[in-house]
CHARMM internal coordinates of N, CA and C (Angstrom, degrees):
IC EDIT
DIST 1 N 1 CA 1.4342
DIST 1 CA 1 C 1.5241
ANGL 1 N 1 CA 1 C 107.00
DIST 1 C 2 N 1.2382
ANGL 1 CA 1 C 2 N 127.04
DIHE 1 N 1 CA 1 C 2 N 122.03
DIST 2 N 2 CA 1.3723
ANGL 1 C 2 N 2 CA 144.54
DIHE 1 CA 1 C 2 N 2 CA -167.71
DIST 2 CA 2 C 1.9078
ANGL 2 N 2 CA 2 C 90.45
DIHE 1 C 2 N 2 CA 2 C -94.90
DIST 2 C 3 N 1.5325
ANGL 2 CA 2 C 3 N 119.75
DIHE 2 N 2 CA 2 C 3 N 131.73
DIST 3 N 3 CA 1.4122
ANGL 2 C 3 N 3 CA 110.13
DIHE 2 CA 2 C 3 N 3 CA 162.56
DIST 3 CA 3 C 1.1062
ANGL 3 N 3 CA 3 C 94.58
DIHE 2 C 3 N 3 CA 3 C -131.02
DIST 3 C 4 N 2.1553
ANGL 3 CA 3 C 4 N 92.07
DIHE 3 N 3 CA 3 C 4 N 159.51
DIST 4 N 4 CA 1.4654
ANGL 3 C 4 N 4 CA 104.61
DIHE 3 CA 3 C 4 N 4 CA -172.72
DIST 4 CA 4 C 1.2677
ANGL 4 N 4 CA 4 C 123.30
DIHE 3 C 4 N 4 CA 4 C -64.34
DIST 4 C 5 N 1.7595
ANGL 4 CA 4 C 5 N 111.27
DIHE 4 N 4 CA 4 C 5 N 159.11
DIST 5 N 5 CA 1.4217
ANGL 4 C 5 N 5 CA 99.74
DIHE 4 CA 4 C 5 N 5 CA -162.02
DIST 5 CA 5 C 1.6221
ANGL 5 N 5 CA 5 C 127.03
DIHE 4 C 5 N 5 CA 5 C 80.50
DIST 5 C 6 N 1.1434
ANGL 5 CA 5 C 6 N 101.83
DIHE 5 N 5 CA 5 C 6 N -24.52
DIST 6 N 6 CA 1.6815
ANGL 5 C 6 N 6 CA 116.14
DIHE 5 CA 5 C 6 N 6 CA -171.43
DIST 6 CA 6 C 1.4016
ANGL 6 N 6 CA 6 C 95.80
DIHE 5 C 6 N 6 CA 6 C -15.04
DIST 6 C 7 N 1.1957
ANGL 6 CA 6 C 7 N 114.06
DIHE 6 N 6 CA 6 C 7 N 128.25
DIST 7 N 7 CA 1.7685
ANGL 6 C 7 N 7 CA 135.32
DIHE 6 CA 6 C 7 N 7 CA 146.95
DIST 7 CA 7 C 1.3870
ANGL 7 N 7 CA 7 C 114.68
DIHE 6 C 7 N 7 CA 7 C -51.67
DIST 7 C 8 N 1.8278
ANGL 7 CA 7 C 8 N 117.23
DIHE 7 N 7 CA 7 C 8 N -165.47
DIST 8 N 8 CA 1.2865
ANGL 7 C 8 N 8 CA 111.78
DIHE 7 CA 7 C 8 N 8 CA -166.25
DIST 8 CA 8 C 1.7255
ANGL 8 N 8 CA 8 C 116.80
DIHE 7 C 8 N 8 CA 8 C -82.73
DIST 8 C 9 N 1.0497
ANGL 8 CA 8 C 9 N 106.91
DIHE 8 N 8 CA 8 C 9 N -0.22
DIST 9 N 9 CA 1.6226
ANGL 8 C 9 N 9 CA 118.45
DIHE 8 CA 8 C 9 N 9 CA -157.04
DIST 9 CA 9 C 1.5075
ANGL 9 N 9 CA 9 C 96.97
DIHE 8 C 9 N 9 CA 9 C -83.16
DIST 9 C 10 N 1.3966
ANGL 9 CA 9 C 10 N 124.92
DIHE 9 N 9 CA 9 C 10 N -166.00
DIST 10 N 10 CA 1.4398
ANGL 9 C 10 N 10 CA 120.84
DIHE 9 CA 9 C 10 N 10 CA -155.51
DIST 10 CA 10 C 2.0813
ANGL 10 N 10 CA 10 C 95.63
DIHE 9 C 10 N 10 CA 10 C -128.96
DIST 10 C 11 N 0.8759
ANGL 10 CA 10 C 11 N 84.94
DIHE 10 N 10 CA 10 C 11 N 21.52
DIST 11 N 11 CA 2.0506
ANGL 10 C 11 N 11 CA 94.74
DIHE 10 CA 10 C 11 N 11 CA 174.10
DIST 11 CA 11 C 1.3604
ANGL 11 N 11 CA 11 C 95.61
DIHE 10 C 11 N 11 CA 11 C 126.46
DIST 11 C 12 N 1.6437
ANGL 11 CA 11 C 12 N 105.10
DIHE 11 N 11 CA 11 C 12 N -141.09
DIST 12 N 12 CA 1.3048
ANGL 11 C 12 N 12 CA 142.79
DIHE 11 CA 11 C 12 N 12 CA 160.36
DIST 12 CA 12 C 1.6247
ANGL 12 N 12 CA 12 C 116.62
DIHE 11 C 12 N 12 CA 12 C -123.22
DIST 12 C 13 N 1.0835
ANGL 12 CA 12 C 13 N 110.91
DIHE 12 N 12 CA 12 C 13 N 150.95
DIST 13 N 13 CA 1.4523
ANGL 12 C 13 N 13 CA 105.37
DIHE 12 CA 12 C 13 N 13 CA 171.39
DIST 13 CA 13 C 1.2539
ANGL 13 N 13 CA 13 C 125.52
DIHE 12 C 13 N 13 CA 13 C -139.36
DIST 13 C 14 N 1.5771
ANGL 13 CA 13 C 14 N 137.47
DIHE 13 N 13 CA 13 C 14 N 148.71
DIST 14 N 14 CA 1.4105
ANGL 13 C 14 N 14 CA 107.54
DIHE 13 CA 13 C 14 N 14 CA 179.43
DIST 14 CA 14 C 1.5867
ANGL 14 N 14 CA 14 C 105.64
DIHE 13 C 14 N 14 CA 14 C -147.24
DIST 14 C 15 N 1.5639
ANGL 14 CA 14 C 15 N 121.33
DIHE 14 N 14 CA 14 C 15 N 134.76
DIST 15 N 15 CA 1.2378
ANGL 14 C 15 N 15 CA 140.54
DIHE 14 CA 14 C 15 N 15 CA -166.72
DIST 15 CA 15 C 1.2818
ANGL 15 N 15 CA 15 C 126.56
DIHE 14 C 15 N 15 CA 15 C -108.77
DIST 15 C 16 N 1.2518
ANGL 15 CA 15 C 16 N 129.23
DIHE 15 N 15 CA 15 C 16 N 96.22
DIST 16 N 16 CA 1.9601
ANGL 15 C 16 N 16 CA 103.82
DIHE 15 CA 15 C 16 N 16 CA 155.56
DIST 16 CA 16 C 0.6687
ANGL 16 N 16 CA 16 C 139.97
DIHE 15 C 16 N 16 CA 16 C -97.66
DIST 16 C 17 N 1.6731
ANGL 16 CA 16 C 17 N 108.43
DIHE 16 N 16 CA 16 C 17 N 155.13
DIST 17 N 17 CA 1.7771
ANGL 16 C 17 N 17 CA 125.63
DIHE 16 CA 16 C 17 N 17 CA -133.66
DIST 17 CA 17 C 1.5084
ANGL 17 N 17 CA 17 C 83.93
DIHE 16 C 17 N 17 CA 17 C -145.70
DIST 17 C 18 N 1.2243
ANGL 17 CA 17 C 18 N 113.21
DIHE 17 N 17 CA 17 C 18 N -154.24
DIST 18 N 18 CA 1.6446
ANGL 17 C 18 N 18 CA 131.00
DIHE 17 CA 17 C 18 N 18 CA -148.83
DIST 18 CA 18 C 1.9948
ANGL 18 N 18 CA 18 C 92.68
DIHE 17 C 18 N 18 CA 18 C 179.98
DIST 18 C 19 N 1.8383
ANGL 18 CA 18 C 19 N 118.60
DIHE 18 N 18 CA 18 C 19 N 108.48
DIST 19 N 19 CA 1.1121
ANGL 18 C 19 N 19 CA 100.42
DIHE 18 CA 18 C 19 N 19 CA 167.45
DIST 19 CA 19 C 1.9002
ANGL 19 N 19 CA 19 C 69.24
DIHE 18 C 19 N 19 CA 19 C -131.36
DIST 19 C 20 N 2.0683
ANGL 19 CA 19 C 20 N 91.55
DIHE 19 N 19 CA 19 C 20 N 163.89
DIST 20 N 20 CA 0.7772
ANGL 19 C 20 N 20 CA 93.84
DIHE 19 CA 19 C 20 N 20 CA 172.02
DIST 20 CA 20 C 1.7861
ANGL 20 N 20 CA 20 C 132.93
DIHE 19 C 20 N 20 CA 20 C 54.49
DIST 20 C 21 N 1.3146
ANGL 20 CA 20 C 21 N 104.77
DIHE 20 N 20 CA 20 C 21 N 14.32
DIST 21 N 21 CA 1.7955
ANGL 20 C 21 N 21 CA 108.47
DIHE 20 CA 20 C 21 N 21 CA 159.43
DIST 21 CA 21 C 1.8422
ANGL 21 N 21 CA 21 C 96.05
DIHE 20 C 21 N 21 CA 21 C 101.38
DIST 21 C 22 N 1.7831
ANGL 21 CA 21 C 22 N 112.36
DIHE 21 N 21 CA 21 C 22 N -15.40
DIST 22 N 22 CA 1.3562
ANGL 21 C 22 N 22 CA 90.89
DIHE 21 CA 21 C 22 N 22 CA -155.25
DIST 22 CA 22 C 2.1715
ANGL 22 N 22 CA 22 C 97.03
DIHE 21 C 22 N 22 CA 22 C -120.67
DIST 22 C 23 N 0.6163
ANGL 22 CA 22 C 23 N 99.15
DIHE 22 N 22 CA 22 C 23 N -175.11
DIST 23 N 23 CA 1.2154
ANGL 22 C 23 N 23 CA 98.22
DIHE 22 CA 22 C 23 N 23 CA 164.79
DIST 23 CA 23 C 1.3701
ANGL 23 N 23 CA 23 C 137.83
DIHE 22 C 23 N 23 CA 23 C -119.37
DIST 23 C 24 N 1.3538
ANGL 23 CA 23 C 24 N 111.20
DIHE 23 N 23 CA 23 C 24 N 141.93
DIST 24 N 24 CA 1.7249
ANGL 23 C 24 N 24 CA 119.50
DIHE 23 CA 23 C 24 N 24 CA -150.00
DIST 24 CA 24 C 1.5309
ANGL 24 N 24 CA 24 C 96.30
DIHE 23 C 24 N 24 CA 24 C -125.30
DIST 24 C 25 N 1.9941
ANGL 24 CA 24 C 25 N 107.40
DIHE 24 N 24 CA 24 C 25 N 170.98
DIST 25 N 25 CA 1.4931
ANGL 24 C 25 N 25 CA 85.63
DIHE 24 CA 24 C 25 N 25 CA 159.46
DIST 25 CA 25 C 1.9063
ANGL 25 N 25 CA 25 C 71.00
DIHE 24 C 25 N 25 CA 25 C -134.45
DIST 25 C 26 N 1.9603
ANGL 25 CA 25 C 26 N 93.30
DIHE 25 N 25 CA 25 C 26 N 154.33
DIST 26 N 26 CA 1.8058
ANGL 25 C 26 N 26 CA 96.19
DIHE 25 CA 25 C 26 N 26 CA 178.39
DIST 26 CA 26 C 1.3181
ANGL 26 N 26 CA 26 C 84.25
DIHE 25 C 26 N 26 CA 26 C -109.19
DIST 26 C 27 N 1.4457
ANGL 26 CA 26 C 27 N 92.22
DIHE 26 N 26 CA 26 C 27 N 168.20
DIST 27 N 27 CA 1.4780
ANGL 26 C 27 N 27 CA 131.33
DIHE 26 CA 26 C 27 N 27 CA -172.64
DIST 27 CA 27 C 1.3719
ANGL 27 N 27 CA 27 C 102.77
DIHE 26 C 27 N 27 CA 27 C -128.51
DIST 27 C 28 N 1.4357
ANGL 27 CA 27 C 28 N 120.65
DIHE 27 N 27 CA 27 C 28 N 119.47
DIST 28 N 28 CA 1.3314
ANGL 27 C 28 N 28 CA 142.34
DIHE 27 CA 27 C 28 N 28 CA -167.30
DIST 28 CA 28 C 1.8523
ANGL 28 N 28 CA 28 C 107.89
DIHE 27 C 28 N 28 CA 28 C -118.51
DIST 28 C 29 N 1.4581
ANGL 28 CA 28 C 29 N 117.67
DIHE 28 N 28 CA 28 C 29 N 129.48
DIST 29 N 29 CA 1.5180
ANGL 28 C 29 N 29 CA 92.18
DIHE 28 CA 28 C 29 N 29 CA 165.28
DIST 29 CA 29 C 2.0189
ANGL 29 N 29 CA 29 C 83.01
DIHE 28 C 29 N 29 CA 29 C -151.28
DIST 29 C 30 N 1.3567
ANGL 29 CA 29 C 30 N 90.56
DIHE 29 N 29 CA 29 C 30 N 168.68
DIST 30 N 30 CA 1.4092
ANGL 29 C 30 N 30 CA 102.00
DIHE 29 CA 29 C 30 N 30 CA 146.23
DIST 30 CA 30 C 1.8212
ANGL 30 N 30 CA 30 C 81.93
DIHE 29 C 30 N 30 CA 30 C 102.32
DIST 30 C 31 N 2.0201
ANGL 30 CA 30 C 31 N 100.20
DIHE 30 N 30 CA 30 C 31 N 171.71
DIST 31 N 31 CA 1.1246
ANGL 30 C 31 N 31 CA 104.88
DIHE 30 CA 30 C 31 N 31 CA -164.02
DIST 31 CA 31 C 1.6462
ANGL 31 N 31 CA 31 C 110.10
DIHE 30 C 31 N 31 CA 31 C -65.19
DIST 31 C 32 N 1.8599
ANGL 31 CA 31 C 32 N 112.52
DIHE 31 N 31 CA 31 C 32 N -14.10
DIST 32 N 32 CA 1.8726
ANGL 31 C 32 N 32 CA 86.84
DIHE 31 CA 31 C 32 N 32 CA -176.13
DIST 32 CA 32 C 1.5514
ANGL 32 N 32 CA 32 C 71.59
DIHE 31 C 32 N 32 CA 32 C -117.25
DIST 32 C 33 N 1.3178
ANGL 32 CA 32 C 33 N 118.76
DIHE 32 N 32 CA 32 C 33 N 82.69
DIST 33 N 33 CA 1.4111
ANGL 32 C 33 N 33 CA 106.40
DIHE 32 CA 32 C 33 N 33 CA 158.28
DIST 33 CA 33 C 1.7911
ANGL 33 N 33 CA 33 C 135.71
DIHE 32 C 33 N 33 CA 33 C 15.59
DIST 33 C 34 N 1.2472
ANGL 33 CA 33 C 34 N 108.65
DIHE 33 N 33 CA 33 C 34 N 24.75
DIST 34 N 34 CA 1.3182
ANGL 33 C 34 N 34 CA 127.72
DIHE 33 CA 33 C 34 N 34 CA 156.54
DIST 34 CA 34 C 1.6981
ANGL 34 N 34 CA 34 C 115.06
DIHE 33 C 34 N 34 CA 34 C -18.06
DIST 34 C 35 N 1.7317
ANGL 34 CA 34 C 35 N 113.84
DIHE 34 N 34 CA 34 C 35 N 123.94
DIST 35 N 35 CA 1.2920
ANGL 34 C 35 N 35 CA 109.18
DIHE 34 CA 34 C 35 N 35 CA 158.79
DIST 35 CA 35 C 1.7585
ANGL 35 N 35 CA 35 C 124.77
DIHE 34 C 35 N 35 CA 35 C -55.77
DIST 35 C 36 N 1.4363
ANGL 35 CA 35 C 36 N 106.23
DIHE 35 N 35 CA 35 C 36 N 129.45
DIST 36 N 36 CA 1.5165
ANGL 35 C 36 N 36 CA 94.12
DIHE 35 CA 35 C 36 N 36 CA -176.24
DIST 36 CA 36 C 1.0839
ANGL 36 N 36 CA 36 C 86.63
DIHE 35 C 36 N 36 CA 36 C -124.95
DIST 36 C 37 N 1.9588
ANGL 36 CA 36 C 37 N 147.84
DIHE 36 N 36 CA 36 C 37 N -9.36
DIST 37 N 37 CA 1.6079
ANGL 36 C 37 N 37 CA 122.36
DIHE 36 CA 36 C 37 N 37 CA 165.45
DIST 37 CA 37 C 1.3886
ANGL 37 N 37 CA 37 C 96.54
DIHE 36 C 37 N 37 CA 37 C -172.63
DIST 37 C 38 N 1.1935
ANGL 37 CA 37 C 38 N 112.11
DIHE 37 N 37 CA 37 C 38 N 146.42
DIST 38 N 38 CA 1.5503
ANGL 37 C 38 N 38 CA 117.00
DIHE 37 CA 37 C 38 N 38 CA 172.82
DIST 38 CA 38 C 1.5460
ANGL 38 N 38 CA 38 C 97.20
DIHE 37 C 38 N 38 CA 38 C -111.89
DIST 38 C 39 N 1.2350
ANGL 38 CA 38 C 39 N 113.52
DIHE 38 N 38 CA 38 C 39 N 133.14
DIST 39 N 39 CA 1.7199
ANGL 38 C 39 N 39 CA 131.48
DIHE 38 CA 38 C 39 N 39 CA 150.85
DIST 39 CA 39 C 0.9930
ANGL 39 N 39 CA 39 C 133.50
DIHE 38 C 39 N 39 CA 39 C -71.03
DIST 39 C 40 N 1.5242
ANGL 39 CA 39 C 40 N 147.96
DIHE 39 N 39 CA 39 C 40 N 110.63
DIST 40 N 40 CA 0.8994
ANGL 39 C 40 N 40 CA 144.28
DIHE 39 CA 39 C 40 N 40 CA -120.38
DIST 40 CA 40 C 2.0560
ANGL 40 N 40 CA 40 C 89.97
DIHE 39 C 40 N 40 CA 40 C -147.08
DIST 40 C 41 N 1.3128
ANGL 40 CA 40 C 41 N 114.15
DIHE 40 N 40 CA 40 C 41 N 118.73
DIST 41 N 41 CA 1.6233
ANGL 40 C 41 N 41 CA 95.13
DIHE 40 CA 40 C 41 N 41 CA -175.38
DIST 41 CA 41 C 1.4252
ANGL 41 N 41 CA 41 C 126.36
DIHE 40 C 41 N 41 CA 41 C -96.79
DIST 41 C 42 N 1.1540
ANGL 41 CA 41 C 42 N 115.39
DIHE 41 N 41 CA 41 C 42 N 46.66
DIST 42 N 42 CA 1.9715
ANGL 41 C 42 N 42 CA 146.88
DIHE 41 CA 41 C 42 N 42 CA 140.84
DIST 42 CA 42 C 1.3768
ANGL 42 N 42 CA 42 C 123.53
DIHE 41 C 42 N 42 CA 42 C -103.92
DIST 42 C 43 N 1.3134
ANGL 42 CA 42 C 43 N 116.61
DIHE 42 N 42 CA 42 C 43 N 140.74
DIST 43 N 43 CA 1.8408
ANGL 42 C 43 N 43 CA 103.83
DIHE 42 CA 42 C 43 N 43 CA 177.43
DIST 43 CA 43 C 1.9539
ANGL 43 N 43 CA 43 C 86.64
DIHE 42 C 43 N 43 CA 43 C -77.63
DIST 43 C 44 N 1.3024
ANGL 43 CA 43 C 44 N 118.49
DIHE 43 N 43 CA 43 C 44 N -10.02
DIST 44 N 44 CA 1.4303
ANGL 43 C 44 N 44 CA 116.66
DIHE 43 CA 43 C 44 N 44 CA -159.44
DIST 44 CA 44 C 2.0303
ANGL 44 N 44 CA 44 C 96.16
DIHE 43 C 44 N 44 CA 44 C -70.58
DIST 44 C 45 N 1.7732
ANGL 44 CA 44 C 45 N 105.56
DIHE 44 N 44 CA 44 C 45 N -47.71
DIST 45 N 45 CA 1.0725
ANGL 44 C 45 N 45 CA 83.12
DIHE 44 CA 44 C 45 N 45 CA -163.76
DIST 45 CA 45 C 1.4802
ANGL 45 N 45 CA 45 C 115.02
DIHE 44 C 45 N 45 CA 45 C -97.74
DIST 45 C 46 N 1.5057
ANGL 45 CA 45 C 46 N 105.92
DIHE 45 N 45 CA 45 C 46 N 7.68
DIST 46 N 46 CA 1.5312
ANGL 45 C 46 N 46 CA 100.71
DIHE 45 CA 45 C 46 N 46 CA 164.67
DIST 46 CA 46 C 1.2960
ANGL 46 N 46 CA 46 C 121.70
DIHE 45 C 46 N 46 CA 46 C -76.77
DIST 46 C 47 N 1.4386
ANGL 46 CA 46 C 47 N 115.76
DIHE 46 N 46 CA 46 C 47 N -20.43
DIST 47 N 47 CA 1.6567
ANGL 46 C 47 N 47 CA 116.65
DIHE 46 CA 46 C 47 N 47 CA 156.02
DIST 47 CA 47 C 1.1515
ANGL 47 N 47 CA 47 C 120.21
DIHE 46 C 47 N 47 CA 47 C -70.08
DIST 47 C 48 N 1.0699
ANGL 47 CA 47 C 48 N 140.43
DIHE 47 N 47 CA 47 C 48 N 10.34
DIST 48 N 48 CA 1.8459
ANGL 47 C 48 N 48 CA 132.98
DIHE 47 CA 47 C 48 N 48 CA -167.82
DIST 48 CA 48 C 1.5536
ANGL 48 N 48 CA 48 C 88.25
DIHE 47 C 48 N 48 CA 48 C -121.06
DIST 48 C 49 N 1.7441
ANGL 48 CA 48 C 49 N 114.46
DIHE 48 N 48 CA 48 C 49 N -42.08
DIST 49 N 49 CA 1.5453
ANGL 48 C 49 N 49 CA 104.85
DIHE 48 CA 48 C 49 N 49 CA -178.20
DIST 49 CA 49 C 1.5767
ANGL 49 N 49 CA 49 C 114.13
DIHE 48 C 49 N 49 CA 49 C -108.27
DIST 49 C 50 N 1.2235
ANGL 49 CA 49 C 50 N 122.14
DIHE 49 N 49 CA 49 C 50 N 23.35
DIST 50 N 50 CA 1.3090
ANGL 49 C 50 N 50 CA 126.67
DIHE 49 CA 49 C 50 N 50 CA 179.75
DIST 50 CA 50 C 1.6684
ANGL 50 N 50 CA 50 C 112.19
DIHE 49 C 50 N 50 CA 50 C -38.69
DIST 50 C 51 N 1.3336
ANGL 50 CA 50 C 51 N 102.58
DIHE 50 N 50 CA 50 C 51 N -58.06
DIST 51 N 51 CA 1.6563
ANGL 50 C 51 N 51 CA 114.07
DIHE 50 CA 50 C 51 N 51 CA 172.98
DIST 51 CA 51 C 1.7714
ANGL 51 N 51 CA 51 C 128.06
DIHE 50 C 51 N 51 CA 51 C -79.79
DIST 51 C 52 N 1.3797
ANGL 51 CA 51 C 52 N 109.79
DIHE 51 N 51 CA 51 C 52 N -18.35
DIST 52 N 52 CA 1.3224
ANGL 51 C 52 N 52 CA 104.59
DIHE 51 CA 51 C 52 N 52 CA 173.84
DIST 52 CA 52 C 1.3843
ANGL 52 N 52 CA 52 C 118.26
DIHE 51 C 52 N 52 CA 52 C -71.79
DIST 52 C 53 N 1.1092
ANGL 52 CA 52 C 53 N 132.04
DIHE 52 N 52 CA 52 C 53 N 122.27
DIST 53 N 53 CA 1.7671
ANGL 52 C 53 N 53 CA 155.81
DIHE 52 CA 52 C 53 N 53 CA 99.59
DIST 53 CA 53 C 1.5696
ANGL 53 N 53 CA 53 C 106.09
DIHE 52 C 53 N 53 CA 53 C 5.79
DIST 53 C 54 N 1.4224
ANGL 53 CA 53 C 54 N 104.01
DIHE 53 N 53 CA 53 C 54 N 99.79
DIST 54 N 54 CA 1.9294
ANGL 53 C 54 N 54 CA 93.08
DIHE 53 CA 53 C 54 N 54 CA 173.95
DIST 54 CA 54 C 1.8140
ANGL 54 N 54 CA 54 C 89.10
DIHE 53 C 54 N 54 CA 54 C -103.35
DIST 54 C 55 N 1.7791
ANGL 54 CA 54 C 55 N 91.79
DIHE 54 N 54 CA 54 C 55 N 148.08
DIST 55 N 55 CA 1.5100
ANGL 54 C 55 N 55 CA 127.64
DIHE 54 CA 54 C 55 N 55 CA 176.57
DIST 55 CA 55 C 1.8308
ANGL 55 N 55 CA 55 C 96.40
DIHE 54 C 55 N 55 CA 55 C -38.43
DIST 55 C 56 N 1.2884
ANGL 55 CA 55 C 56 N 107.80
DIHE 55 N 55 CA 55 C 56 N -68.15
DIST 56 N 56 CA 1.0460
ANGL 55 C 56 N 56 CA 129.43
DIHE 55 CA 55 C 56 N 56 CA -173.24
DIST 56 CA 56 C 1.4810
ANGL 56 N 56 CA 56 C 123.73
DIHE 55 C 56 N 56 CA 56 C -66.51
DIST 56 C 57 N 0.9598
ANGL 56 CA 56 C 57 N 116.21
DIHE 56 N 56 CA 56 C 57 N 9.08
DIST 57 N 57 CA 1.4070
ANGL 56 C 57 N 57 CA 105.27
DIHE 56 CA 56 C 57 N 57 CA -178.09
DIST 57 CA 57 C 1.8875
ANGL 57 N 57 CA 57 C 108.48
DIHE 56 C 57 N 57 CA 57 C -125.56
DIST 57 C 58 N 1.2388
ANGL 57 CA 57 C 58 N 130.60
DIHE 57 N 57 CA 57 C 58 N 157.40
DIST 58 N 58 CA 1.5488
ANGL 57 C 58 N 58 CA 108.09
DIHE 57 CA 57 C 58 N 58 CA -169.73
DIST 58 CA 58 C 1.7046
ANGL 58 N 58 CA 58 C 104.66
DIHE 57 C 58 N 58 CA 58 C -113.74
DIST 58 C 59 N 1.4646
ANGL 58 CA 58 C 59 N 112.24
DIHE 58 N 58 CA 58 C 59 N 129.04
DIST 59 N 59 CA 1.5654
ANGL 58 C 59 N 59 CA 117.96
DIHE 58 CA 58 C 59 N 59 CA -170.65
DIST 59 CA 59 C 1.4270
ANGL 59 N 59 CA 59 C 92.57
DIHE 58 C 59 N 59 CA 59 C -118.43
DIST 59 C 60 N 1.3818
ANGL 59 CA 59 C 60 N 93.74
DIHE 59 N 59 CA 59 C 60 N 159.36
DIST 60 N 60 CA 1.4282
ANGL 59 C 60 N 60 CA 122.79
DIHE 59 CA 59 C 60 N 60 CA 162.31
DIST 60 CA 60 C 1.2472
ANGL 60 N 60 CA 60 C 129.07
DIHE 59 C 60 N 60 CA 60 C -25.79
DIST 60 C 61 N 1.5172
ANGL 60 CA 60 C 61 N 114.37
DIHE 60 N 60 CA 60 C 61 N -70.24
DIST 61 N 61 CA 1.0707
ANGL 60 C 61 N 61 CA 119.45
DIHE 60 CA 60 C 61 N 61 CA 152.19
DIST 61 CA 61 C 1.1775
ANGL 61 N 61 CA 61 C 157.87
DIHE 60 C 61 N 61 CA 61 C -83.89
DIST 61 C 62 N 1.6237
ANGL 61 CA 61 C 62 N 78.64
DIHE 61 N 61 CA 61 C 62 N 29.10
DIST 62 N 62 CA 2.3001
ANGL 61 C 62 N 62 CA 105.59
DIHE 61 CA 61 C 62 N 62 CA 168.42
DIST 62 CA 62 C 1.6391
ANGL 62 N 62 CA 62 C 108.28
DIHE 61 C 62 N 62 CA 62 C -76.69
DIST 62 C 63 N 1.5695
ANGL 62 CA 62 C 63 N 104.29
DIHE 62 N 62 CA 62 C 63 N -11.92
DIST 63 N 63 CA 1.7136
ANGL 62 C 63 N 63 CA 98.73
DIHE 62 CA 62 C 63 N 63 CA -173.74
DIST 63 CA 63 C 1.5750
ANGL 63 N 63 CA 63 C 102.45
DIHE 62 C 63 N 63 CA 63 C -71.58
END
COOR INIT
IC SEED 1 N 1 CA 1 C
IC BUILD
């Protein structure tokens, strides 16, 4: 999804994946498509993984 105005990054993007046994959808933005949040469909288990970093997924601050 391209938004108006768009900044330097390359849209938004959004994926589903499977961390942890359950299913998520990630949210990708920026020019190397960087993880910026996984959704998790419990407020329960987005609090348990609020802070985890998955192996598998590529962030910002993997450069």
């Amino acid at each position: 999804m391209m938004g108006w105005m768009q900044g330097a990054g390359d849209g938004t993007f959004y994926g589903p994946h499977t961390e942890n046994d359950q299913p998520v959808l990630v949210i990708g933005e920026g020019a190397g498509l960087w993880t910026n949040c996984v959704t998790w469909k419990s407020p329960q288990l987005a609090q348990q993984y609020k802070h985890k970093k998955f192996k598998d997924l590529y962030y910002q601050s993997d450069e």
